[in-house]
C-alpha positions in Angstrom: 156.1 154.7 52.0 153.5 154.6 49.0 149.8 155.6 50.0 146.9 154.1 47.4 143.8 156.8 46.6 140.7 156.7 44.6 139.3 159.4 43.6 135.2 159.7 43.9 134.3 162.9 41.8 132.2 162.4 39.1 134.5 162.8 36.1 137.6 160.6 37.7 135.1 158.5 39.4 137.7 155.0 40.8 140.8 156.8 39.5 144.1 155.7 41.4 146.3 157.5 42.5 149.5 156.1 43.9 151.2 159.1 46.4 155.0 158.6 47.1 157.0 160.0 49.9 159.1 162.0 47.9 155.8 163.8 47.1 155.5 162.7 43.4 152.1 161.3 42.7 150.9 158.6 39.8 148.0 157.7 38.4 147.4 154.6 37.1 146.2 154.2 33.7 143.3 151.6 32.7 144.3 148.4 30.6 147.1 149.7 30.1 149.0 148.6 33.4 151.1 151.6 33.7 151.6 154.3 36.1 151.7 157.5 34.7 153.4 160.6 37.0 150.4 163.1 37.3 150.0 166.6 38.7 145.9 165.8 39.0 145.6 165.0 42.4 147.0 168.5 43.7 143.6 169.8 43.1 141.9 167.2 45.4 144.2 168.7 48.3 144.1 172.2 47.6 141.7 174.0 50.0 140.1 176.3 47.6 140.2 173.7 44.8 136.1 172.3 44.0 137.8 168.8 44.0 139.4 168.7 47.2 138.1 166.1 49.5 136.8 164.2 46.7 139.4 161.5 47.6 139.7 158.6 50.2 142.4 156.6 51.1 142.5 153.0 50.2 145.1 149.9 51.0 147.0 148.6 48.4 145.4 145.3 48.5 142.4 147.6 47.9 143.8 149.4 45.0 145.3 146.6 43.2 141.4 144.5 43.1 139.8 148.2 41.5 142.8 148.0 39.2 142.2 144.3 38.3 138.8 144.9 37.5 139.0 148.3 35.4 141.6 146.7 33.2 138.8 144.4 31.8 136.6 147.0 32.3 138.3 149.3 29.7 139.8 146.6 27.4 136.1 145.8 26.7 135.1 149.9 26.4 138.1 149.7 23.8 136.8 146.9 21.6 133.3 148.4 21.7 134.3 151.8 20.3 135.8 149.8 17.5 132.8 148.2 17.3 130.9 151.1 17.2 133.3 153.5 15.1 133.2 150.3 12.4 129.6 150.1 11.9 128.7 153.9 12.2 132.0 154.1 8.9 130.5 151.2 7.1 130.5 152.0 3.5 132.0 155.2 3.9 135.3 156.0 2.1 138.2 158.7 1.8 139.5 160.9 -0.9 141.5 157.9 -1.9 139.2 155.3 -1.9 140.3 153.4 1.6 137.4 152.3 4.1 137.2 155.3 6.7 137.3 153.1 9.2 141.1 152.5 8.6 141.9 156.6 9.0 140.1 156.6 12.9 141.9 153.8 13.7 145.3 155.0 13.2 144.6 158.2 14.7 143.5 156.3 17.6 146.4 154.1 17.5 148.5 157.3 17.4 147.0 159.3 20.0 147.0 156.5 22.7 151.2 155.4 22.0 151.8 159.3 22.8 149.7 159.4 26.0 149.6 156.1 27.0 146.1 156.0 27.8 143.1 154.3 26.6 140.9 156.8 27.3 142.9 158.7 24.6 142.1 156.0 22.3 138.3 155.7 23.0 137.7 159.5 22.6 139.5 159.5 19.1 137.9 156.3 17.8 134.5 157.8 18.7 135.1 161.1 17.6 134.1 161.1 13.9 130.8 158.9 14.9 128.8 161.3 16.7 128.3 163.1 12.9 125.9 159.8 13.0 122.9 161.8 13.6 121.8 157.9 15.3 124.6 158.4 17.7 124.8 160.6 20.7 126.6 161.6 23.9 123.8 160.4 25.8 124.2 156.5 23.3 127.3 156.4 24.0 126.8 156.8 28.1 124.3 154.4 28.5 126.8 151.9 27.0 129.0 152.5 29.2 131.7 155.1 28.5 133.2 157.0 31.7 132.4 160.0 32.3 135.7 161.7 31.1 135.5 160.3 28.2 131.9 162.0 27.5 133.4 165.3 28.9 136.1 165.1 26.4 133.8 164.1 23.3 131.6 167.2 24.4 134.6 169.7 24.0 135.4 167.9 20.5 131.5 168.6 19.2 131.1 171.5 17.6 127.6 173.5 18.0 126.2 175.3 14.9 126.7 178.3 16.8 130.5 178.7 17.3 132.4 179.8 14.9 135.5 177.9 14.0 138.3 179.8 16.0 136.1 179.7 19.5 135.4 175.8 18.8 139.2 175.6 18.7 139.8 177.3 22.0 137.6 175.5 23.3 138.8 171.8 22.1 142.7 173.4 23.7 140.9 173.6 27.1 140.6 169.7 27.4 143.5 167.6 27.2 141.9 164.3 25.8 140.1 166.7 23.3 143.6 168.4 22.1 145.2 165.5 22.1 142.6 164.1 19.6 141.9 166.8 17.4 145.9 167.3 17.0 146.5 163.7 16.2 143.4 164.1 13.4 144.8 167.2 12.3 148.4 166.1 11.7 146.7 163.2 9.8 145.2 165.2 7.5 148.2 167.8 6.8 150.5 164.6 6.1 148.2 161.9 4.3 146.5 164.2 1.3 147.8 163.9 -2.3 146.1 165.2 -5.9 144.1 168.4 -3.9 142.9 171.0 -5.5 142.5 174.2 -4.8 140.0 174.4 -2.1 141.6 171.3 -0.2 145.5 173.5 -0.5 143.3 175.9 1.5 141.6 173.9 3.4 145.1 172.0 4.4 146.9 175.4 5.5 143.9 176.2 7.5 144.5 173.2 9.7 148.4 173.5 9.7 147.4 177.3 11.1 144.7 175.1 14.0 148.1 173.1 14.1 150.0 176.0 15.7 147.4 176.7 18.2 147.2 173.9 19.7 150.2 172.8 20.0 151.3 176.3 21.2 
């Protein structure tokens, strides 16, 4: 027997969860129409846990309607953080000479064929365009971006007043946020040529960030 859940908290706000009887638990990922196998919704049944409770049950028939209308829902989220990532790059070129644009996209592209998730995607597309000093958190949640998503982008910012190896510990404490940063770090470790000396530095620093994440 399957049993359908959404979850009500305010950062998985209409999650589904799909509960099995051999105790294994899903959660179905937005426009992407896959079910991923989580661990997540342990912490809505553990007693001590602040989640727990934050749940109700829901039919399938239930389930399959919130599905059908998130899909859209984050398809559309998707094309506006293009949209957005696009005209916040405009003008604005790399090292090489290619439309900045181009680099956020495949890191995007990257980040969500590993995890499957378009949340994954949204975070890294949007990443870079909160240096837009005419773009912020609060922007980019009055047009409509989930809560997670915000969370994540907040672990990604880094405040004036942390120093480099704190920021990192913090981004490894969210898993959209490592995810991200790892996938924009491994870009660019692999896709430098002609650096001088100062970017050879700069390139070993993030190969060292590299380790520490992904350790």
């Amino acid at each position: 027997m399957t049993t359908y859940y959404k979850l009500k908290d305010k950062l998985h706000k209409d999650y589904i969860i799909k509960a099995n009887d051999d105790l294994s638990n899903f959660l179905y990922l937005y426009g992407t129409g896959e079910w991923q196998e989580t661990a997540l919704f342990g912490h809505y049944t553990y007693l001590d846990d602040a989640l727990c409770g934050e749940y109700e049950e829901i039919s399938q028939a239930e389930a399959e309607k919130i599905i059908k209308v998130k899909d859209v829902e984050y398809l559309a989220l998707k094309e506006k953080a293009i949209k957005i990532a696009t005209e916040a790059h405009r003008k604005q070129l790399d090292k090489g000479g290619i439309d900045n644009i181009n680099q956020q996209l495949k890191v995007a592209e990257n980040v969500q064929k590993k995890r499957k998730s378009i949340e994954y995607f949204i975070a890294a597309i949007l990443y870079d365009v909160l240096n837009n000093k005419n773009i912020t958190l609060d922007n980019l949640k009055n047009d409509g971006f989930p809560e997670n998503i915000i969370y994540s982008l907040k672990f990604l910012m880094k405040p004036k007043s942390l120093n480099y190896q704190k920021y990192i510990e913090r981004v490894k404490k969210n898993s959209i946020a490592k995810a991200v940063k790892i996938e924009y770090l491994k870009y660019a470790v692999l896709f430098n040529d002609n650096l001088s000396n100062k970017d050879c530095k700069q390139i070993e620093k993030y190969k060292k960030t590299l380790e520490f994440l992904e350790s």
